[in-house]
C-alpha positions, 0 to 999 in steps of 0.5 A: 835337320837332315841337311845339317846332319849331312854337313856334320857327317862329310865335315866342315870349317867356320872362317873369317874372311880378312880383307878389302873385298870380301864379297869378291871372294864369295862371288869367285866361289860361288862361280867355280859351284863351291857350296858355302853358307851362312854367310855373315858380316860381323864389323869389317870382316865377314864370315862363312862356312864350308865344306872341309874338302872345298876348303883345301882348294880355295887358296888361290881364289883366296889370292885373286881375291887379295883376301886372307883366309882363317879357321875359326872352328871345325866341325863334323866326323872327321874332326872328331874322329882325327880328334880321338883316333889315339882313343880307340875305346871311343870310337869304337863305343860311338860305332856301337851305339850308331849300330845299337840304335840302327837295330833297335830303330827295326823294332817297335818300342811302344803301343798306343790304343785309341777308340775303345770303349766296351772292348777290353785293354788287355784283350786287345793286346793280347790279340794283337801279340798273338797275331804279331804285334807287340813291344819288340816286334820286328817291323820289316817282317811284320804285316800290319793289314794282315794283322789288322785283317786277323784281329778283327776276325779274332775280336767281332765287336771291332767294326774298323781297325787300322794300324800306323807306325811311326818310328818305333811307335805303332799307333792302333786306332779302332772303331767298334761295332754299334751294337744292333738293337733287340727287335721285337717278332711281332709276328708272335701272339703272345699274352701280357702277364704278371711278373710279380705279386702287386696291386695295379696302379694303372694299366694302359693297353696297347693291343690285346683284351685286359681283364683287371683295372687299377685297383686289382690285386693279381698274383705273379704269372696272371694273365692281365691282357689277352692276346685272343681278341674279337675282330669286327665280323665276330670272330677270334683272332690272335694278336700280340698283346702289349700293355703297360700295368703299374703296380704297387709290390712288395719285394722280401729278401733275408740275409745271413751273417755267422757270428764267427767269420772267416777273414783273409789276410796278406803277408808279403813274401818274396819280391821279383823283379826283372828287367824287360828290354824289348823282348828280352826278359831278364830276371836280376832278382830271385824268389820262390814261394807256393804261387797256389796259396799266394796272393799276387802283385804286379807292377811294371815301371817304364823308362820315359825320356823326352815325352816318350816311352823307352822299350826299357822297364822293370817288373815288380813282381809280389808276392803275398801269403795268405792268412786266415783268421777266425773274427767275432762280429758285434752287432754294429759290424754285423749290421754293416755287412748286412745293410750292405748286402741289402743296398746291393741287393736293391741296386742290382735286384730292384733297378727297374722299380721305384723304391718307395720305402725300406723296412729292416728287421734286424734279430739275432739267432742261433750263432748268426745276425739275420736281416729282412728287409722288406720294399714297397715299390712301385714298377710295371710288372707287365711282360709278354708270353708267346702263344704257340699257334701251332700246337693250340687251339682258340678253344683251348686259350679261351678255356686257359685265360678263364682259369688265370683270371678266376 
């Protein structure tokens, strides 16, 4: 591809080579170190190509050769330029657009971000703009380790950055950090507790004393296994007590609804749009609006030519006025907006627990629909307590875990 890009700059002449010996020709050229190619035999007669400047000096090689010698086509720069050199206006248009894409081959038209997973999108590019890499950067004085080396100080989940330009393109891989897990001090005595109101199920102890067994009813923040124990000779140690207490609880929550509720509405306004070359921003649009009491859209559309993204798109920007309106709920609406409070509440609230059963009371009261809801599950209510062994003494946890087991 280079080497025909070079034939094309200095120029060159296709032709027929006419006569008996042909290939005596070739061999008289190729002795004076005259470059010919694409050499080719069609019939009798054979064919070639040419540098224009070692054309002109071939005539007499030809006559030893008892050839002759005819143009077929001509090619290259200086055709073309002799072919429009009374069109000033050409030349000149292809003179600014080798100097245009020369200029815009010095600056980064896209970003491409592979390897994140928790790391947000925007976040990065940002960053990396900050640091000095963006769409319309300028590549030569651009330190891609040092921007690497700042963006990982900026962002601490990425663990390895790394980023290649190619051309115009600038390709950012990342790695980020394996999130280290949550260990446990278990230097710490610590008593295992309720978390809740249930009746247990099962409870398996690890370490420390239990004081219930399945079938007991305890109350939320009762001590379920001590982590005071009797060692072998008599005496009373500290441990950190672990144990897994499955129980059978009952979870209430009640949601509200007015009758009359505020809605919010959107109008679209004005439109923006802008054109964005590299970095110029230039806006071929204009409105103007209250951006405080609007509602925003925006959406940018790039120019993609041959699988590849050109530095060259257009923003949209839109703009939306709020309304707001008074609605009155039904009591099929209602009841909508309240199960749906309550799925949430149980998927986000009640994720760690096995729901066994629902139970929804729906009433309406004082200008408002109301919803209970009540859910039997089942889950390990056991979590730890630290004791501070600095500032207490046995006695005084022996006395504590007689009152939270009366």
């Amino acid at each position: 591809m280079l080497l025909e890009f070079v034939r094309w700059l200095q120029g060159y002449v296709y032709f027929k080579i006419i006569g008996k010996s042909p290939e005596r020709f070739i061999n008289i050229v190729t002795k004076n170190r005259l470059t010919i190619w694409n050499t080719v035999k069609k019939d009798s007669t054979l064919y070639a190509s040419m540098y224009v400047r070692d054309y002109k000096d071939i005539r007499e090689f030809a006559k030893k050769s008892r050839v002759r010698l005819k143009i077929v086509s001509r090619h290259g720069l200086p055709f073309f330029i002799k072919k429009y050199k009374n069109r000033v206006g050409v030349l000149v248009g292809v003179f600014v657009f080798i100097i245009v894409v020369y200029i815009m081959s010095c600056f980064v038209w896209t970003i491409d971000v592979t390897g994140l997973e928790t790391i947000s999108y925007s976040h990065l590019l940002s960053t990396l703009k900050e640091n000095g890499l963006y769409v319309g950067a300028y590549k030569k004085n651009a330190s891609f380790i040092t921007i690497s080396r700042d963006t990982m100080l900026d962002i601490e989940d990425i663990g390895w950055m790394s980023i290649n330009v190619i051309g115009s393109h600038a390709s950012v891989e990342i790695k980020e950090k394996a999130k280290s897990p949550k260990v446990e001090n278990t230097s710490v005595p610590a008593n295992v507790k309720a978390s809740t109101d249930g009746l247990i199920l099962s409870i398996n102890t690890y370490q420390g004393e239990a004081f219930f067994e399945e079938g007991s009813a305890v109350v939320k923040d009762q001590l379920l296994v001590s982590g005071v124990v009797e060692d072998k000779l008599g005496g009373v140690k500290l441990v950190r007590a672990n144990a897994q207490v499955i129980a059978q609880t009952t979870h209430k929550q009640t949601f509200e609804v007015s009758k009359i509720i505020n809605t919010t509405g959107f109008k679209e306004e004005k439109t923006r749009k802008r054109l964005n070359i590299l970095w110029l921003d230039v806006p071929f649009s204009f409105a103007f609006a209250d951006e405080k009491a609007s509602a925003m859209r925006f959406q940018n559309d790039s120019l993609y030519l041959f699988d590849t993204f050109l530095p060259v798109s257009v923003s949209t920007q839109r703009l939306y006025e709020k309304q707001y309106k008074e609605k009155a709920l039904n009591d099929k609406k209602a009841q909508e907006i309240l199960l749906t409070w309550a799925r949430l509440y149980e998927c986000f609230n009640l994720s760690d627990a096995q729901v066994k059963s629902r139970n929804y009371e729906f009433f309406e009261s004082d200008g408002k629909y109301t919803l209970e809801c009540t859910f039997l599950c089942v889950e390990d209510i056991a979590y730890k307590s630290e004791i501070d062994a600095k500032n207490i003494t046995i006695d005084r946890v022996l006395q504590s875990e007689k009152e939270n087991t009366q």
